[in-house]
N, C-alpha and C positions, 0 to 999 in steps of 0.2 A: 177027481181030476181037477185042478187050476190051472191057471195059466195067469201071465207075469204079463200088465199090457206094457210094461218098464222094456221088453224083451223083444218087443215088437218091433222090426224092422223095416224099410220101404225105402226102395230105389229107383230109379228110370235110369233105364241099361239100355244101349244102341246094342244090335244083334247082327251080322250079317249074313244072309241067306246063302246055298251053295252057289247062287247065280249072281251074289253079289252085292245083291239089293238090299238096302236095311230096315230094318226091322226094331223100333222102339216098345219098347215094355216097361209097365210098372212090373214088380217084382214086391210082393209082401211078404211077410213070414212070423210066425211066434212059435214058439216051443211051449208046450204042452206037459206039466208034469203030474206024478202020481200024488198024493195026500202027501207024503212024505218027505218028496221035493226033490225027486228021481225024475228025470226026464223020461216023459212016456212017450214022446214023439213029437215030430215039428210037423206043420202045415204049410204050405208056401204055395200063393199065386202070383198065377203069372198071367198080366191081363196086356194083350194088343193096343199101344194108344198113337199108333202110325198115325193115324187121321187125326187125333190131336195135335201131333206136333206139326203135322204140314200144314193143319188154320194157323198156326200158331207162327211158324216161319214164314205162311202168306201176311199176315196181319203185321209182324214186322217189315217185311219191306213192302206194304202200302202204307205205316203210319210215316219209314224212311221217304220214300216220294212223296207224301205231303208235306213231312217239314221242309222237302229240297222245294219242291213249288210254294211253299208259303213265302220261304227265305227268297226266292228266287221274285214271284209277286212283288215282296215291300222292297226290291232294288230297280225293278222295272218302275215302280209308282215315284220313287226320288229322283229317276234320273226323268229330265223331260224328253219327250218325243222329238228326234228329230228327222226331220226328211230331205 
């Protein structure tokens, strides 16, 4: 048996649950053939990376509110105080 790592697949597929809720997956896959170069069969996982992408959408908008605060900082430092 060989297999082709040329043939190797990989995706991140959103999924929606019956309840609605979603559901992020990597998705792998290769095909698998005989000596002879007949497909003897395909493998494919499917691995849960929910909690990936929500560090991942939390860490974009907190690096979003620090540039708005940074940006937001060097306008309050130019303009002077007044009372």
């Amino acid at each position: 048996m060989k297999q082709d790592p040329a043939l190797t697949f990989n995706r991140e597929k959103r999924y929606l649950r019956k309840d609605g809720t979603p559901v992020w997956v990597n998705v792998t896959g290769q095909m698998l053939y005989n000596l002879d170069g007949t497909p003897r069969h395909s493998v494919t996982i499917v691995q849960d990376i929910s909690d990936r992408k929500a560090a991942e959408e939390k860490q974009r908008i907190l690096e979003r509110r620090l540039r708005l605060l940074s940006e937001l900082s060097r306008e309050l430092l130019r303009e002077p105080l007044r009372f």
